[in-house]
C-alpha positions in Angstrom: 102.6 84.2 105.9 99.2 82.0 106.6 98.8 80.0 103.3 95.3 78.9 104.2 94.5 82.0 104.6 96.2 83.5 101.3 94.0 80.9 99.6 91.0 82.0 100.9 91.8 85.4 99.9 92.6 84.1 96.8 89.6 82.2 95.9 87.1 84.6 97.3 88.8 87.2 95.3 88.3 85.5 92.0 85.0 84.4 92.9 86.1 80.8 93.6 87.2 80.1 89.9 90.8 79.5 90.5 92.1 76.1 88.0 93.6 73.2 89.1 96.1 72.6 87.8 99.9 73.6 89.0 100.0 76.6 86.6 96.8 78.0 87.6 95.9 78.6 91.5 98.9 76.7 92.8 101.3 78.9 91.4 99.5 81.6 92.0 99.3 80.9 96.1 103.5 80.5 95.9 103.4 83.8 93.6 101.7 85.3 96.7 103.0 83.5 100.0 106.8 82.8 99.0 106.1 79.4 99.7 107.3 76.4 97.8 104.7 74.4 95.4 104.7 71.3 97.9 103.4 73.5 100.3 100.8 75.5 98.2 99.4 71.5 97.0 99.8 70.5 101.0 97.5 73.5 101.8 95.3 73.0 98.7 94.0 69.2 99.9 94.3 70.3 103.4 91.7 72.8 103.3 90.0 69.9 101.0 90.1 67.6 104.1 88.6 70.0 106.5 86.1 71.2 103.6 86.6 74.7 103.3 87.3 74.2 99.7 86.3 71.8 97.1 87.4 70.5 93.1 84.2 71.4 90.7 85.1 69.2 87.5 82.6 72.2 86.1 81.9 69.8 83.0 85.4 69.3 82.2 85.4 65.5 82.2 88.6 63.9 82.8 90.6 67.3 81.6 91.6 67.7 85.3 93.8 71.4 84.2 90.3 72.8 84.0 88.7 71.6 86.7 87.8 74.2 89.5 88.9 74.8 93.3 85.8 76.2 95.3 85.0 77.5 98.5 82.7 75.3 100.1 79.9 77.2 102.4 81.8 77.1 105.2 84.9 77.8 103.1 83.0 81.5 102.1 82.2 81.5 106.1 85.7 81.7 107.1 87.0 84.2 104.2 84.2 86.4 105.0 84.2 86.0 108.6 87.1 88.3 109.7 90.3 87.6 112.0 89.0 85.4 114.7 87.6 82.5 112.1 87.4 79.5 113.8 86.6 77.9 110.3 90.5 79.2 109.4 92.0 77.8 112.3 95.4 78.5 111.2 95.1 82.0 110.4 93.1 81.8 114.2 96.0 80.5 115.9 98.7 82.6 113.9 97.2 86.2 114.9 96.3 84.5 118.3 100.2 84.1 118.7 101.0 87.4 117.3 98.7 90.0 119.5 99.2 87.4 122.9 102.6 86.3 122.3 102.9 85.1 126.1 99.4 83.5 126.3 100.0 80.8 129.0 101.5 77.8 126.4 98.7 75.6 128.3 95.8 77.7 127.6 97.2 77.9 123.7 97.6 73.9 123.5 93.6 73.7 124.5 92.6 76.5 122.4 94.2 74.6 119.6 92.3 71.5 120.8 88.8 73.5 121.2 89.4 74.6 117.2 90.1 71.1 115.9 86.8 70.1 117.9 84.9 72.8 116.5 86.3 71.8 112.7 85.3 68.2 113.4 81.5 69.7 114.4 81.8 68.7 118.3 80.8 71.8 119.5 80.4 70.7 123.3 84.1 69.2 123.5 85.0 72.8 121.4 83.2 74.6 124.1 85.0 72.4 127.3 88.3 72.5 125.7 87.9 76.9 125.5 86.3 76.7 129.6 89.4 74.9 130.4 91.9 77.5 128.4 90.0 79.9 130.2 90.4 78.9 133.3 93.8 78.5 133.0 94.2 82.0 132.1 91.9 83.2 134.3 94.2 81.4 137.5 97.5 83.2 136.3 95.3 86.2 136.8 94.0 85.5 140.0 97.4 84.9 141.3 98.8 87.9 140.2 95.8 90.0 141.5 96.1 88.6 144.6 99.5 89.3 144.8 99.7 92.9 143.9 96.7 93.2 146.7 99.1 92.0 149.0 102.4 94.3 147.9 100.4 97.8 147.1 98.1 98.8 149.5 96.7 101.9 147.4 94.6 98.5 145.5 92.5 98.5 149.0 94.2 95.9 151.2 94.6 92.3 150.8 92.4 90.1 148.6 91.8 87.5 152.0 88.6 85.9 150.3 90.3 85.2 146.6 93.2 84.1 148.5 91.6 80.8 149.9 89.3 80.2 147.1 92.3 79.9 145.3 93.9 77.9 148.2 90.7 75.6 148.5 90.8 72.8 146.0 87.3 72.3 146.5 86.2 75.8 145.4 84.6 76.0 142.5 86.1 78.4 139.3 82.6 79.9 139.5 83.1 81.0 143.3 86.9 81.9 142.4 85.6 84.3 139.2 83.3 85.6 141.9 85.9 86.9 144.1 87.9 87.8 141.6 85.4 89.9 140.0 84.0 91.4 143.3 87.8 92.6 143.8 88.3 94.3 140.8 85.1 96.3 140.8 86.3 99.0 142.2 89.3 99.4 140.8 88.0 99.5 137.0 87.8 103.1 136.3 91.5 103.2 136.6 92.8 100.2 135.2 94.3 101.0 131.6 92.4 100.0 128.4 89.2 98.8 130.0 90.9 96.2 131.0 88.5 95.0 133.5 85.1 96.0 131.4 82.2 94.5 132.1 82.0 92.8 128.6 85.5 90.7 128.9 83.9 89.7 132.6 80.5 88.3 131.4 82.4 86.4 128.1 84.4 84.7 130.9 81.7 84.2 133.2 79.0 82.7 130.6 81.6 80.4 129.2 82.6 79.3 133.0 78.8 78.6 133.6 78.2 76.6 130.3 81.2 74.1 131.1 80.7 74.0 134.2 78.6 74.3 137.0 79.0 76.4 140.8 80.0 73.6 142.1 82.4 72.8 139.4 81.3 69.6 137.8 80.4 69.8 134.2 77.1 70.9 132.9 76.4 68.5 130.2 74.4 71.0 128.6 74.2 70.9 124.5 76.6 73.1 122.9 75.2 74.1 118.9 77.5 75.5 116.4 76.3 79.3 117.0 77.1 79.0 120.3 80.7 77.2 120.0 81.2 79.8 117.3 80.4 82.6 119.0 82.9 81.2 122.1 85.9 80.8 120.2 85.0 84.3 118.5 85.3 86.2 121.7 87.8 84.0 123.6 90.5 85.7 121.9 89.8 89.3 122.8 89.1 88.2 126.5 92.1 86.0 126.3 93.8 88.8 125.5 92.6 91.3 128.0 92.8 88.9 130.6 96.7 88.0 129.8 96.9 91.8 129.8 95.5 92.7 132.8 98.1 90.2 134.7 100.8 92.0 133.3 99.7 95.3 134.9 99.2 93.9 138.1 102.5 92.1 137.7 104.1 95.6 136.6 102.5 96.8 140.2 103.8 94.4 141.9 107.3 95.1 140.6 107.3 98.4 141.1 106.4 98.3 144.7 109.1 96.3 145.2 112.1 98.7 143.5 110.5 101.3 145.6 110.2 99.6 149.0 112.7 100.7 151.7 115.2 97.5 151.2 115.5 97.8 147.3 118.8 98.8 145.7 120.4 100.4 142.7 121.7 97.5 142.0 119.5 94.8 142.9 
């Protein structure tokens, strides 16, 4: 279980009034993650550090028992937020691992990156970090697309152009999403669970175009906190999808090959 996230819970439950001291909210947040008292305290100044939460001595002088942990604004931001909090980052990164347990371990180490960035309030480095987790993703993709184009020809015959955009080392990922997206146009009304809708396309495509530009050198445009926070919101879903949608062209691929002439029982 998250403990970050069981504090949250915890705090915005009891309206931000849970004590200080070890009897109080610390015992409760091992009461309700199993975890040991170090770690409740570890989480407790953590979330201090990266000021979710805060101690309110609430008039209580030096009687620190009695003094008050409180979500902080942003603290109530990310308990009220839902799932895909980039002010929890840990609770983030834990149901980011859970629904995409095979999310390329490159695009996961810059999606962590793109979260501590957002934390620290760099919201342009947050929003490079995500393009380049993206594009990661996005290449596994392309690869497999173009591969299934090449083993089933029911897809519509090979994907030539994607092929040497993603051969050309001077192509832009702009021109690459291009081709990519111009080849699975037509095949969206049978891909399963909307894979390929149009909404998962344009999150990938705006992100592409604010970290970089067609010809693939960054924008330097300014990157505010709504717009970073709105990113890392939708990255996850698209992420997803995108991880997804490799899998069933993977899947294709595999089954063209146990049902071409040359495969065996026992192969």
């Amino acid at each position: 279980m998250d403990v970050r996230s069981e504090v949250l819970k915890l705090l915005a439950a009891h309206g931000g009034h849970g004590k200080f001291g070890q009897s109080y909210l610390p015992s409760a947040i091992r009461s309700q993650t199993g975890c040991s008292m170090t770690q409740a305290w570890e989480a407790l100044w953590g979330m201090t550090a990266d000021g979710l939460i805060y101690l309110d001595p609430d008039g209580q002088g030096s009687g620190t028992d009695n003094w008050r942990w409180r979500l902080s604004e942003r603290g109530r931001a990310a308990a009220t937020g839902g799932s895909w909090e980039p002010y929890d980052p840990e609770g983030y990164l834990t149901r980011l691992r859970r629904q995409v347990p095979d999310l390329d371990p490159v695009a996961l180490r810059y999606v962590k990156e793109a979260l501590g960035a957002f934390n620290a309030r760099c919201f342009l480095a947050s929003s490079v970090m995500l393009g380049v987790a993206s594009e990661q993703v996005f290449i596994g993709l392309a690869n497999s697309t173009v591969a299934a184009f090449d083993a089933v020809p029911e897809l519509g015959g090979a994907a030539d152009k994607l092929k040497q955009a993603l051969n050309n080392p001077k192509q832009s990922q702009h021109t690459r999403f291009l081709e990519l997206r111009k080849r699975l146009e037509p095949l969206r009304p049978k891909l399963p669970d909307d894979l390929g809708d149009n909404l998962t396309m344009d999150a990938v495509s705006d992100l592409l175009r604010v970290t970089r530009n067609e010809a693939g050198h960054p924008t330097g445009r300014d990157v505010d906190e709504n717009t970073a926070y709105t990113h890392l919101q939708m990255a996850a879903r698209y992420l997803e999808k995108m991880t997804a949608l490799r899998h069933h062209f993977e899947s294709l691929i595999a089954s063209a090959a146990n049902s071409s002439p040359g495969a065996t029982a026992g192969a």
